[in-house]
C-alpha positions in Angstrom: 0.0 0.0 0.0 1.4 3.2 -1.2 1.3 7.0 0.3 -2.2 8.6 0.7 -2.4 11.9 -1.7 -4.8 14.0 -1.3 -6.1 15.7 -4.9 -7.9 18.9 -4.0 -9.9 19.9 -7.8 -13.1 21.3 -8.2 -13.1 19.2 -11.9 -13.6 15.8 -11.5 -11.4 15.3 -15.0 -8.6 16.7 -13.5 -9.1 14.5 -10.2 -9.4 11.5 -12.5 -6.2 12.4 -14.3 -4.1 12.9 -11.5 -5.7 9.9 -9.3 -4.9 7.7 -13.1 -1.2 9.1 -12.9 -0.7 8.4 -9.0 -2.3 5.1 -8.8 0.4 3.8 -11.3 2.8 5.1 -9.1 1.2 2.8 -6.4 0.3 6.1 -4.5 -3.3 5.7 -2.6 -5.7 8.9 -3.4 -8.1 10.6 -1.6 -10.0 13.1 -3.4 -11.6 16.8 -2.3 -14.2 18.6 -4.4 -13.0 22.1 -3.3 -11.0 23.9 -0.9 -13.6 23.3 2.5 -13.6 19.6 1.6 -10.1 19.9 1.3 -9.8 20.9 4.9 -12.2 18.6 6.3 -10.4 15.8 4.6 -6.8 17.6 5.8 -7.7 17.8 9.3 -9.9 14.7 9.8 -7.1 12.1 7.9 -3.6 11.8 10.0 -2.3 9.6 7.1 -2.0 11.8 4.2 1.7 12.0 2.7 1.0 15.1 0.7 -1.7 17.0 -1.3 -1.9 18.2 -5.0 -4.6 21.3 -4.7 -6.0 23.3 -7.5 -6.3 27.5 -6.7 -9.4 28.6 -8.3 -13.1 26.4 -6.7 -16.3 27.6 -5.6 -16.6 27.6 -1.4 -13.3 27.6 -0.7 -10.3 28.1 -2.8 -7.2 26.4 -2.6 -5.0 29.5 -1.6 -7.7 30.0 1.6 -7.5 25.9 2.0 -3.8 26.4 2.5 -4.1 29.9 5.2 -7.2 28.2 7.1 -5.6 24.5 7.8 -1.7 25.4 7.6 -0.6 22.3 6.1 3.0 23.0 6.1 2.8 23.8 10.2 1.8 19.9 10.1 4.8 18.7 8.3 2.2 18.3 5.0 3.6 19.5 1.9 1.6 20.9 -0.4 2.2 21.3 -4.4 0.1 23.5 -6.8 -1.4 22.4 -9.7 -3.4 25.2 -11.6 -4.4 27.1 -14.7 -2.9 30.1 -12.9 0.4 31.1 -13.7 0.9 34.8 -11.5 3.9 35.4 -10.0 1.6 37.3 -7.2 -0.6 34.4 -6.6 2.7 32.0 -6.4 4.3 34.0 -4.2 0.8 34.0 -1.5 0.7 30.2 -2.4 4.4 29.7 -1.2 3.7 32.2 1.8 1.3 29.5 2.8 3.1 26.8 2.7 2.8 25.4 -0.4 6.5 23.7 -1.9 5.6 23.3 -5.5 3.6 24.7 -8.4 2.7 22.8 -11.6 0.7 24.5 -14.5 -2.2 22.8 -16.3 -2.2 20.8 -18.4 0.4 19.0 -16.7 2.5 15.9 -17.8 2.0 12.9 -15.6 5.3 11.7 -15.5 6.6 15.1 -14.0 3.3 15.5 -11.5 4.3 11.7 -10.0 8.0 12.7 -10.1 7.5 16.3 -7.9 4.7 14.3 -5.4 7.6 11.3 -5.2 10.2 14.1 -4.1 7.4 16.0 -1.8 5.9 12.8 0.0 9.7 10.9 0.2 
């Protein structure tokens, strides 16, 4: 059994693509439909290695996720993966903890390869 990942997308595509390119990685996922599920999930589940979270979702979104739960304070890194590419938006991202950021569309092999280094 591998790590638990927690994929944080308001598009269930995307949650299928990255849950398709974990599972092959023997990775276990957990999925979150936007940023408040996200933080339910993040602060009911003691197992997760690491969590892939989009930025923009309805309720919550994923920069909020990050400044209400404080993954990082929890030894939970957390990496990016969104349409958004501002520096602005990177740099509140990283203020809050998050370690990487990956641009959609992404390439599997390179999303398992930065979740491999993050949840080692």
């Amino acid at each position: 059994m591998g790590k638990k990942i927690l994929v944080v997308d308001d598009s269930a595509t995307v949650r299928q693509q990255v849950r398709m390119a974990l599972e092959q990685a023997n990775f276990v996922v957990v999925e979150a439909v936007d940023g408040a599920d996200g933080a339910d999930k993040i602060r009911s589940m003691k197992d997760i290695a690491a969590v892939i979270c989009d930025v923009n979702m309805p309720k919550m979104n994923g920069l909020e996720m990050l400044e209400a739960v404080k993954p990082a304070s929890m030894g939970l890194p957390v990496l990016m993966l969104t349409t958004e590419g501002q520096p602005a938006m990177m740099q509140r991202a990283k203020a809050a903890g998050a370690k990487g950021w990956v641009v959609k569309p992404f390439k599997a092999n390179m999303l398992v390869a930065a979740i491999q280094k993050l949840a080692a």
